[in-house]
Every structure is written in structure tokens, then in C-alpha cells.
N, C-alpha and C positions, 0 to 999 in steps of 0.2 A: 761874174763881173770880171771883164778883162779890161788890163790898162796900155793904151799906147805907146811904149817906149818912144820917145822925141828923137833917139838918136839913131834907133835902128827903124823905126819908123812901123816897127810889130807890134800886134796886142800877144800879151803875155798875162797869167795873173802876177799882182803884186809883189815886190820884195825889195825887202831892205836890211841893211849891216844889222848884223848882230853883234853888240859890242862888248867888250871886255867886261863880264861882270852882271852881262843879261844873261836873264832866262830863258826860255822860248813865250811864258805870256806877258813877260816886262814889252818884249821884243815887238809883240804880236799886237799888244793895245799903242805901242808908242806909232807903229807903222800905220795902223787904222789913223790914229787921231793925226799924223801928218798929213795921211793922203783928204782927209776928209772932213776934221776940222769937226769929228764927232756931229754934221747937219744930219747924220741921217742915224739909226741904229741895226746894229746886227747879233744875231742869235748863232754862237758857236756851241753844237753838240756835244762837243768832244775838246777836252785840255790837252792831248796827244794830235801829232800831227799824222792827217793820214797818208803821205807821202813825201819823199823825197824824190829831187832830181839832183843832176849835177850837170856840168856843163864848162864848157872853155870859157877864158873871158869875152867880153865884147872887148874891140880894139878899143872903145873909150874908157873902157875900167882897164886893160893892161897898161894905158899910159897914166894912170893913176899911180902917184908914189905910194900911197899905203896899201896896196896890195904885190908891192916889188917882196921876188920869192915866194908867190902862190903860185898856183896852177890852174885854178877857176873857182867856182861858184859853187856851192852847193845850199838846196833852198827849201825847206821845209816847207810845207802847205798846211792851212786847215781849214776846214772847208766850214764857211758862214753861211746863216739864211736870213735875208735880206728884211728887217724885221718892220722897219716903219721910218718915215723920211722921205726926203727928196735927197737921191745922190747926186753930189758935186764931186770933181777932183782940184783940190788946190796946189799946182804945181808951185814948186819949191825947190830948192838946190839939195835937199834931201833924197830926193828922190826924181829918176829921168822920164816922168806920165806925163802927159799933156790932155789925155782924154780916156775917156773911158766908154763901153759898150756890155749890155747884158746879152749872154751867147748861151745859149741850151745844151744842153750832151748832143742833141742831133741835127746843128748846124755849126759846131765851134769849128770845125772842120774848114767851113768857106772864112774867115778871121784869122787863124791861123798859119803857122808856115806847117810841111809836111812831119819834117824832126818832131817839131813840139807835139802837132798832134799824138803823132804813135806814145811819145814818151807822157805824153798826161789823161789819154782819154779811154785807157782803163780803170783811172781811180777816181773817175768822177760818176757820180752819183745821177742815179734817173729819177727824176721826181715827176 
């Protein structure tokens, strides 16, 4: 499941702040129930994430004052299976999605921009 960024106008998978005092699954069920509002449910294999990226910011998080003095993003993944529900995204100022799309290991490619693909679609899974 990829989400729309509104600003950059890409699907990406999701992400969101990790705040002063989270964990990675504090982080991990707070992000679900923003974007989703819990309509649907999901089955996570694994409490470790199975990848990391990192990345520059986007110009609308560098002109963000709480991120003055970083240098970019870094964003753990972990990979869900889409258990029962109908998916919704409930855009919110927590988060920059307006829409979302289900993409396969052997088409995320055409969704995607070039960078992201190379950098995520070795650790995704073929079902």
C-alpha cells in the first residue's frame, strides 16, 4: 500500500514523526490509526523493522521550524499484510497523503519515481 504525498505529488509508503519518548511500536500503531482511523485491519510478522532509508528533506519539511538543524529523514519500514477491511486514508495535518493505491513487487516500479524504486525494492517481499 502506497500513500500519495499532497505536496510532492509521489506515492511513497507511509511515515510519520517519531516523537520524543516513542518507541518504534508506540510509533508504528499511532501512524496506522492516524492514516486509517483503524476502518480496516492489518497483520504485522515481525516487531523489528525490516528496512531503513534515509533521505534529504522535502523543501516543505526544510521550511518546518522543528526540524531547523537536521539534515533529513530517516524512516524505518515494516512490512504489514492487509488482513480484513475496507481501506480509507483520512488526510489530516499529521500527515501529507491524500490518497492511496495497492502496488505489487512487479509493477511498484510504473508508481513510483526512479531513486525510490532502486532504494526500496530489494526489501520487499514476493508473495
Amino acid at each position: 500500500m502506497l500513500f500519495r504525498n499532497k505536496f510532492t505529488n509521489q506515492y511513497e509508503f507511509p511515515t510519520m514523526t517519531l516523537y520524543n519518548g516513542d518507541n518504534f511500536n508506540i510509533a508504528r500503531y499511532r501512524s496506522f490509526v492516524d492514516f486509517t482511523k483503524e476502518n480496516f485491519k492489518v497483520y504485522y510478522d515481525t516487531e523489528h523493522p525490516e528496512f531503513c532509508l534515509t533521505r534529504p528533506f522535502h523543501d516543505y519539511e526544510r521550511s518546518n521550524p522543528k526540524n531547523k538543524g537536521l539534515n533529513g529523514v530517516r524512516t524505518f519500514y515494516y512490512p504489514a499484510f492487509h488482513f480484513r477491511g475496507t481501506p480509507q486514508v483520512f488526510p489530516n495535518n499529521r500527515h501529507p497523503y491524500d490518497d492511496f493505491l495497492f502496488a505489487t513487487k512487479l509493477n511498484v516500479n510504473q508508481v513510483v519515481n526512479e531513486d525510490y524504486y532502486h532504494a526500496i525494492i530489494h526489501a520487499l517481499k514476493q508473495y
